[in-house]
C-alpha positions as CSV (number, residue, x, y, z in Angstrom):
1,X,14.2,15.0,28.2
2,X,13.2,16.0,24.3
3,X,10.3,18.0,23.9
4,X,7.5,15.6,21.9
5,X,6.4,18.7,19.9
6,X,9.9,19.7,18.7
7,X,10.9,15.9,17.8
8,X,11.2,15.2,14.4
9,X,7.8,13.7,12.8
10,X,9.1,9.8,12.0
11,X,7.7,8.9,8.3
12,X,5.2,6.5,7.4
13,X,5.8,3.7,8.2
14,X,5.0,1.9,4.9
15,X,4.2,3.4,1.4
16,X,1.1,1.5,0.0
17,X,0.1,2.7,-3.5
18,X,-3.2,1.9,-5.3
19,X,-2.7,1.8,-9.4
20,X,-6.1,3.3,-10.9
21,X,-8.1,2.1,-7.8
22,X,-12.0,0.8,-8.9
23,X,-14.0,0.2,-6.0
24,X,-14.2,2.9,-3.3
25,X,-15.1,0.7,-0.2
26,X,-11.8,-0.8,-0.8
27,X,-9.8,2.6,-1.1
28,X,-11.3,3.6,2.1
29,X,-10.9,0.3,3.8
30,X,-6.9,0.6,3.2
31,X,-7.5,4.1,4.3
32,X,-8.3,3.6,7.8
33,X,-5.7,0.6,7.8
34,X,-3.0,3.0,6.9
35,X,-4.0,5.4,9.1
36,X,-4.1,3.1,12.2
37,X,-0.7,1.7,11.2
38,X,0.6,5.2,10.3
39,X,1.5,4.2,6.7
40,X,1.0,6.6,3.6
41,X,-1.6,6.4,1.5
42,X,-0.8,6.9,-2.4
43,X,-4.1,7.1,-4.6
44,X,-2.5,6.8,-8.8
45,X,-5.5,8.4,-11.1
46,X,-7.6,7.6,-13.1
47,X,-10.2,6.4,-10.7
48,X,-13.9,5.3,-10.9
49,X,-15.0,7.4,-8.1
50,X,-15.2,10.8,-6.9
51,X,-12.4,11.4,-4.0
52,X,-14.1,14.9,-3.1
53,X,-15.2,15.6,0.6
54,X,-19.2,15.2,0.0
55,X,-18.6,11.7,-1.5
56,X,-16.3,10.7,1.3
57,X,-19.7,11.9,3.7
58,X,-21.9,9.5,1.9
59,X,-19.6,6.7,2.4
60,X,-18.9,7.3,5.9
61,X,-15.7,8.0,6.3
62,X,-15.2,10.3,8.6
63,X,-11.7,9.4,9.7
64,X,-10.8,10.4,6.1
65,X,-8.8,13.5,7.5
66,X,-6.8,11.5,9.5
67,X,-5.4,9.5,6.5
68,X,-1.9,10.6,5.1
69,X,-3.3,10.4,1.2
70,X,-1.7,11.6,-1.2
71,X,-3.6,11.8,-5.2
72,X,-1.3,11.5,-8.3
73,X,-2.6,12.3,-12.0
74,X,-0.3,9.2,-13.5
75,X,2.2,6.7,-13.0
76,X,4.6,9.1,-13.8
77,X,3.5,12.1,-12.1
78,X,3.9,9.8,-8.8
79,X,7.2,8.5,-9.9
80,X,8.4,12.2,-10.3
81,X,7.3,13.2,-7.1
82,X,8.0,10.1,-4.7
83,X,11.3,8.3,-6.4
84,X,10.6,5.3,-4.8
85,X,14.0,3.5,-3.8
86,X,12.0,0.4,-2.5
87,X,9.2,-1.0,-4.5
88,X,7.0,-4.2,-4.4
89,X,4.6,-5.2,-6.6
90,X,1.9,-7.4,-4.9
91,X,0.8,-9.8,-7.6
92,X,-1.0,-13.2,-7.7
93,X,1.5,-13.6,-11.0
94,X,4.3,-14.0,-8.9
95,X,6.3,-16.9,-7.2
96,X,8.0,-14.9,-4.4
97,X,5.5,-15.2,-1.0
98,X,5.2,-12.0,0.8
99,X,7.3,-13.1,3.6
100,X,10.8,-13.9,2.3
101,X,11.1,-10.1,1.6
102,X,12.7,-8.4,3.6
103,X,10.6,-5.0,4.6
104,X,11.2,-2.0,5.6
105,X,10.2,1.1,7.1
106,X,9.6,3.6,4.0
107,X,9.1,0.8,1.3
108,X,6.3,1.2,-1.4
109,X,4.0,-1.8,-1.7
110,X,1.9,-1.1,-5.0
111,X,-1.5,-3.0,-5.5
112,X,-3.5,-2.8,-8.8
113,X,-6.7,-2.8,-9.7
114,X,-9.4,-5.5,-8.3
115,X,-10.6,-6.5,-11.9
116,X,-7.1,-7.0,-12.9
117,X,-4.4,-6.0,-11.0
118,X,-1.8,-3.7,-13.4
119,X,-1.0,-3.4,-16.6
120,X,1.6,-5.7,-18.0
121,X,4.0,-2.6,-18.9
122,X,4.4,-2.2,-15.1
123,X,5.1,-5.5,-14.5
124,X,7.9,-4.8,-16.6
125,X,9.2,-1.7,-15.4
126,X,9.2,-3.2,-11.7
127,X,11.3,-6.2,-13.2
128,X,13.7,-3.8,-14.7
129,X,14.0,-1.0,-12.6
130,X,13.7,-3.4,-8.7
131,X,14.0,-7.0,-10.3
132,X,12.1,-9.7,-10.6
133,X,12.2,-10.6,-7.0
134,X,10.0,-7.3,-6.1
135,X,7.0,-9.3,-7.3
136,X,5.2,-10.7,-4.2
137,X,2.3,-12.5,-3.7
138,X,0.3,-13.6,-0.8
139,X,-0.2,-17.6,-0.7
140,X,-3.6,-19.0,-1.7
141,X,-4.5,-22.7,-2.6
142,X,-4.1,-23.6,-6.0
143,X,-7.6,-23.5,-7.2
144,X,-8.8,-21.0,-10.6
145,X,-12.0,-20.2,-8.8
146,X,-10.0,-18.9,-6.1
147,X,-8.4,-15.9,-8.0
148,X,-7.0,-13.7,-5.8
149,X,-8.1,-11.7,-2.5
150,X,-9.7,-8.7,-2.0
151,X,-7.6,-5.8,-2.4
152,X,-8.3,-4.1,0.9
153,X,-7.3,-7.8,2.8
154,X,-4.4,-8.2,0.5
155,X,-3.2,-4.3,1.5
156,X,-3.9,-5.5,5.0
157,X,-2.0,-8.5,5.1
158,X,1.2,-7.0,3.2
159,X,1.2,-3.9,6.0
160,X,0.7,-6.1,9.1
161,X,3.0,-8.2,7.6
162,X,5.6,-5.4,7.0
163,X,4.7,-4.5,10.9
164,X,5.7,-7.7,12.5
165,X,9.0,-7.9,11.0
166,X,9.9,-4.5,12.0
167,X,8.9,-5.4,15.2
168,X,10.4,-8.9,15.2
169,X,13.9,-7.0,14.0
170,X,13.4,-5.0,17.0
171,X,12.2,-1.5,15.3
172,X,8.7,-1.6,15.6
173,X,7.3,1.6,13.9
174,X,5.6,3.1,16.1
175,X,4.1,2.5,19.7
176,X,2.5,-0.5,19.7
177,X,-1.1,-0.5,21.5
178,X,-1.1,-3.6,23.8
């Protein structure tokens, strides 16, 4: 029998980065669904708001130390650090549904900003460095006042969705409460 607190720590089970998040209800709604779905949090600055302790107080989040965050100055600074093998780009400017990815434990699922989403250079890079096919979106009825989803549902969809088909492929993450 292995000893639980000499086993190996698994990693998370997905990546989800936030490109220059705006709105900090969001960033701490995708907080707590990381850290109930033990994914890792990726936080790419500039941001709008102050990440410090005293703010996280005010807005109640007092799971925040259970979240596996981690802050990077730039693009590049979390490139350097992370080298992400597996990349998506969650987009409402792409034609590829969420679904016919495949998924996998590890993968990075980047969202952008909710007045915007990201700039167009890293739509770009994601075509050229993961392909065109890394651009996901989540369907939505074809309707201009309908724009796109809320960035903390849109996270939330792409990790359960991630979830189920480990699961489904038989390698569900981690212990599934019942």
């Amino acid at each position: 029998m292995t000893d639980p607190a000499t086993e190996a720590t698994p990693g998370p089970t997905l990546n989800v980065v936030l490109f220059q998040p705006q709105i900090p209800n969001n960033t701490g709604n995708i907080g707590r669904t990381c850290m109930t779905t033990r994914c890792r949090l990726h936080i790419i600055h500039p941001i709008s708001f102050s990440m410090d302790e005293k703010a996280r107080r005010r807005a109640g989040l007092d799971y925040w130390h259970l979240v596996d965050c981690r802050e990077h100055p730039s693009w590049e600074a979390f490139l350097d650090r992370e080298q992400p093998r597996r990349l998506w780009l969650y987009t409402t400017r792409a034609s590829r549904v969420h679904w016919d990815a495949e998924l996998r434990q590890g993968d990075y699922m980047v969202f952008g900003q909710e007045n915007g989403g990201v700039p167009p250079w890293l739509h770009d890079w994601v075509a050229a460095t993961h392909g065109a096919q890394a651009r996901l979106t989540l369907p939505m009825i074809d309707d201009p006042q309908a724009r796109s989803l809320n960035l903390a549902t849109a996270a939330a969809c792409a990790i359960f969705e991630g979830v189920r088909q480990m699961t489904a492929r038989g390698a569900p993450p981690y212990p599934l409460a019942r």
